[in-house]
C-alpha positions, 0 to 999 in steps of 0.5 A: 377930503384930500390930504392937502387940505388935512394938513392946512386944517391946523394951521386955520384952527390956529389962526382963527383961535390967535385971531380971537386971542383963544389960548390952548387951554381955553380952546381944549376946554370948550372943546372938551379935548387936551390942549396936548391934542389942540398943540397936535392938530395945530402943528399938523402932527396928528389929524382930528376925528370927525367929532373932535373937528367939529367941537373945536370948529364950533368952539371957535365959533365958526360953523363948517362952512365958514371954517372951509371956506378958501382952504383951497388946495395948490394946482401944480398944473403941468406936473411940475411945481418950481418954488423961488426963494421967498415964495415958501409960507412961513408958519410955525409950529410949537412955541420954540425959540429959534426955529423958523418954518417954511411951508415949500410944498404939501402932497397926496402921493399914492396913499401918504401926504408929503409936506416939504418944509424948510427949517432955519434954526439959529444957534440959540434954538430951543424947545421946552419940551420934547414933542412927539409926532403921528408922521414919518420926518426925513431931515436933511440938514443944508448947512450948520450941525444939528444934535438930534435926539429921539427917546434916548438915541442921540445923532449928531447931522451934519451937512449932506446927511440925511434923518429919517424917523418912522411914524409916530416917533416919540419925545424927539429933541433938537440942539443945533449948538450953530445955525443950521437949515434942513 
């Protein structure tokens, strides 16, 4: 299985259990799992195990082949791949105020997956919660000012200034205080 296809593996398990109006809660317990776990795969910030996939497909009631079925991955044909304005994927990640994704790109390169996504923040955005992450995050921020945070380290990203946080990164935090998009 390709890594492209890992990646849109959470988002038709979101769609399917928001489809079925399935909470989190509701989905973990017939899958036997955490609904932390759930949130995870969901925002494709961790890849279940085989076993885990198949108990939260069959919880969805859906059988594998159904559940695959038009998860097609992208050709770029000629090696080159040009993205217009408006032609990105909106999706969403956690619950958070103000935060808007878009979906520019996904890629196996050598042993790793890239996935390229736009994210609009207004100057009221907020999360609940800190969130954790299994992926290296490069941030890039286009426009506005950004206070990162992760554990107890605070960056203040500015326009031009580009993030990076390694893999599996824990309790990462963002306070635009303006609009901002990285």
């Amino acid at each position: 299985m390709s890594e492209e296809l890992l990646l849109l593996i959470g988002g038709r398990i979101k769609d399917l259990r928001q489809q079925k109006n399935i909470t989190l809660d509701q989905l973990a317990g017939k899958a036997g799992v955490s609904k932390a776990l759930i949130s995870q795969v969901e925002n494709n910030r961790t890849v279940p195990s085989l076993p885990v996939l198949l108990s939260i497909v069959q919880s969805l009631g859906q059988d594998l082949t159904g559940f695959f079925d038009g998860l097609d991955e992208v050709n770029t044909g000629n090696g080159m791949l040009v993205i217009r304005a408006g032609e990105g994927a909106p999706f969403e990640k956690e619950p958070a105020k103000g935060f808007y994704y878009t979906r520019l790109f996904t890629r196996n390169i050598y042993t790793q997956t890239v996935d390229v996504a736009l994210l609009e923040l207004d100057n009221r955005a907020e999360r609940k919660r800190m969130i954790t992450t299994d992926a290296w995050e490069c941030k890039h921020v286009l426009e506005g000012k950004i206070e990162y945070q992760v554990e107890k380290e605070k960056v203040i990203l500015q326009k031009a200034i580009p993030f990076l946080t390694a893999e599996k990164a824990q309790a990462q935090q963002c306070r635009p205080g303006q609009s901002a998009v990285c």
